[in-house]
N, C-alpha and C positions, 0 to 999 in steps of 0.2 A: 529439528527446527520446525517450527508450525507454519504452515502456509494458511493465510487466510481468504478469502473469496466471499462478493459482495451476494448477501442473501435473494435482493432483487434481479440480480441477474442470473442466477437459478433459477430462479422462480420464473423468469420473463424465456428460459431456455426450454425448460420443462413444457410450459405452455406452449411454444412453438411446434414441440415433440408434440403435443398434443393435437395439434392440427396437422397434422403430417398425419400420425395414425390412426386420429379416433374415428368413429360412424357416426359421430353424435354432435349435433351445431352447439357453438359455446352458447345456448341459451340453454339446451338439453343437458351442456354439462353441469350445470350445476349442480340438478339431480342426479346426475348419471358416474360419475366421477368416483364414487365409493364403490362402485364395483371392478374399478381399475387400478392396476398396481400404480400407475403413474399419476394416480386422483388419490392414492395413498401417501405419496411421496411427497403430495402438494400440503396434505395435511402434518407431516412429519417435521416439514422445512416453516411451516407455519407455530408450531411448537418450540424451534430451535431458540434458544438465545441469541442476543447480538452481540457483536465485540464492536468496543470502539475503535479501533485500528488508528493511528496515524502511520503514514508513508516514510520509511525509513531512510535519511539524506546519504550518502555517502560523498566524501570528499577528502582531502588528501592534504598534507602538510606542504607547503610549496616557501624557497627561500626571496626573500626581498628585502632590500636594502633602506632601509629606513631613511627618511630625510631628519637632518637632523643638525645640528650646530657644521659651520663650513668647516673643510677638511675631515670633517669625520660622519661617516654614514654605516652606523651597527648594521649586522645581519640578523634579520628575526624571519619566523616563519609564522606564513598565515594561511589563513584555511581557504580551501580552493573555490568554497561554496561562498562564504559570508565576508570575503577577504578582508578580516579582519585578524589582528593582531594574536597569535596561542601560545603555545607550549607543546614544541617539538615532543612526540614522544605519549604525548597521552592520548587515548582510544577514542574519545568524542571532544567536539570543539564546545569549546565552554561558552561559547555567544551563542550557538545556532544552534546545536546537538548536532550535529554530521558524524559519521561514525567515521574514525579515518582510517581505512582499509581501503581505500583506491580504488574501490567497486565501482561502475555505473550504477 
């Protein structure tokens, strides 16, 4: 499974690292920076592609009693996220996308 990680807070980490170890003021590094393995690694993450990521919902089938004509109230299940009406049993909620695996 891929894990993904936002390119600018690499970039903003790296740079931190960089002030911790360089001898050189971030005006020197500009220049200076290609003779450093970590002014290499600025240029590598600057070459990277980007992914567009969206954040993956999860949430859960949960049963509730439907209101409905008196004396009679169905049982249907609804998603934990979008509590909205589903279908027991299938992997993503068809309103919202929630993947239903129970995860946080």
């Amino acid at each position: 499974m891929a894990e993904y990680i936002d390119k600018q807070t690499v970039i903003d980490t790296l740079d931190r690292l960089c002030d911790i170890v360089c001898q050189y003021s971030k005006k020197q590094r500009a220049f200076m920076c290609g003779a450093c393995s970590l002014g290499s690694a600025f240029d590598v993450l600057q070459e990277l592609p980007s992914s567009d990521v969206a954040p993956v919902r999860h949430g859960r089938w949960e049963e509730d009693l439907l209101e409905g004509l008196p004396g009679y109230r169905p049982v249907v299940v609804v998603c934990s996220e979008c509590h909205r009406v589903g279908f027991a049993g299938t992997p993503y909620c068809p309103n919202c996308g929630a993947r239903m695996d129970g995860e946080e």
